[in-house]
C-alpha positions in Angstrom: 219.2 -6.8 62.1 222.2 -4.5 63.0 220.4 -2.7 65.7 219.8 -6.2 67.3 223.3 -7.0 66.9 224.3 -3.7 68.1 221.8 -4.3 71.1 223.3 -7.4 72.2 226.3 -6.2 72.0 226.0 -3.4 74.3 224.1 -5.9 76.5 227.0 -8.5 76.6 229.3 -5.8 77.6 227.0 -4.3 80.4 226.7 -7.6 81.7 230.4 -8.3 81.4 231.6 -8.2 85.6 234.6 -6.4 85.5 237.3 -6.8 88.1 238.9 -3.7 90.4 242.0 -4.3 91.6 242.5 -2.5 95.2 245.9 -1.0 95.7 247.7 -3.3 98.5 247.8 -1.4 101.9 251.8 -0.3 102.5 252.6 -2.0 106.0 255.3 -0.8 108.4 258.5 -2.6 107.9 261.3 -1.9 110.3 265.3 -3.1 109.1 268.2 -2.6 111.3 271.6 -2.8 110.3 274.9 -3.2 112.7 278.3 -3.3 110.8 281.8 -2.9 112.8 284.7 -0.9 111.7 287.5 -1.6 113.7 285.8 -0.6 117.2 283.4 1.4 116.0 279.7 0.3 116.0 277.9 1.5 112.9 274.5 1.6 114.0 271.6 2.6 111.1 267.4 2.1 110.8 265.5 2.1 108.5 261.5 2.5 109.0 258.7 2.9 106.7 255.2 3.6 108.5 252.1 2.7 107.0 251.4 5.7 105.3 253.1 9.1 104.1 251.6 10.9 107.2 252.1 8.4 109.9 253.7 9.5 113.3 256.6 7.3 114.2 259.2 6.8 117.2 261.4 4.4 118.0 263.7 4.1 120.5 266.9 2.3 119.6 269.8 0.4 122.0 272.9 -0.5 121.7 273.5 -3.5 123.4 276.5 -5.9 125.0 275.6 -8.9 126.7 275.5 -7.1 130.1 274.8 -3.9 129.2 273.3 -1.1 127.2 276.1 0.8 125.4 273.8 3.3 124.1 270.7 4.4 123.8 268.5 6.9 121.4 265.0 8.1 120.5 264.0 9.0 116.8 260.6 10.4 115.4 259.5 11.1 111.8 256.5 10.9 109.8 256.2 8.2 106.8 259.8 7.5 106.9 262.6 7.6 109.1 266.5 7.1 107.4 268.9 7.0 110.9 272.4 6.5 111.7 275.0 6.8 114.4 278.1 5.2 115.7 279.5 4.2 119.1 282.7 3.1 120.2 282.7 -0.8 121.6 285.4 -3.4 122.6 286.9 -5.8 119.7 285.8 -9.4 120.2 282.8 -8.9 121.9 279.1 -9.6 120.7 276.6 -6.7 120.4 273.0 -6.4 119.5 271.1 -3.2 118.3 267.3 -3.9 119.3 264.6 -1.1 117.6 261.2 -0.9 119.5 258.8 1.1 117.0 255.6 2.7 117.7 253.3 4.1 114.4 250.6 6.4 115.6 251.0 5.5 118.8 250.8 1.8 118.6 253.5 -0.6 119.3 254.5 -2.7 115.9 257.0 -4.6 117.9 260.9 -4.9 118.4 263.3 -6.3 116.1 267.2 -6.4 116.0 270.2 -7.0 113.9 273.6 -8.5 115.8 277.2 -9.2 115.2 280.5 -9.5 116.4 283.0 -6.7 116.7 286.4 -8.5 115.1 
């Protein structure tokens, strides 16, 4: 009788579907950030690619409402940290766009705005 019940046992847990959990792929996230102090832009990105060893580039700009005030290109693998600064007028509206490519792809453009008080 116990080596039934120890047979059915080891049958119930055989047949017993267990569930795998995949890891969720990391996706590329790009976040801008403009602040102002006094008239200085503060300009930073941050970009995480999709993976540790993805190639990255972006190319960054500065923008007024007529105009580009400035204007850089940044590479990195995995993950790029990036700041600068440039000088701009108080009372005027600027926009700092961020076109990303990972591996040679484009993910797209995003921005972050503001004022200069």
């Amino acid at each position: 009788m116990k080596k039934i019940a120890l047979l059915l046992a080891i049958i119930l847990l055989v047949a017993t579907p267990i569930k795998a959990y995949a890891a969720t792929p990391r996706e590329a996230a790009i976040a801008p950030n403009l602040t102002f102090t006094g008239t200085t832009a503060n300009c930073s990105v941050r970009i995480i690619g999709d993976a540790s060893n993805d190639s990255i580039e972006a190319t960054i700009k500065l923008r007024s409402v007529s105009s580009v005030i400035q204007t850089w290109h940044i590479t990195g693998n995995g993950f790029i940290s990036w700041s600068d600064t440039a000088q701009v007028t108080a009372g005027r509206y600027y926009m700092l766009t961020v076109d990303v490519w990972v591996n040679d792809e484009s993910i797209g453009q995003t921005f972050a705005d503001g004022t200069c008080n």
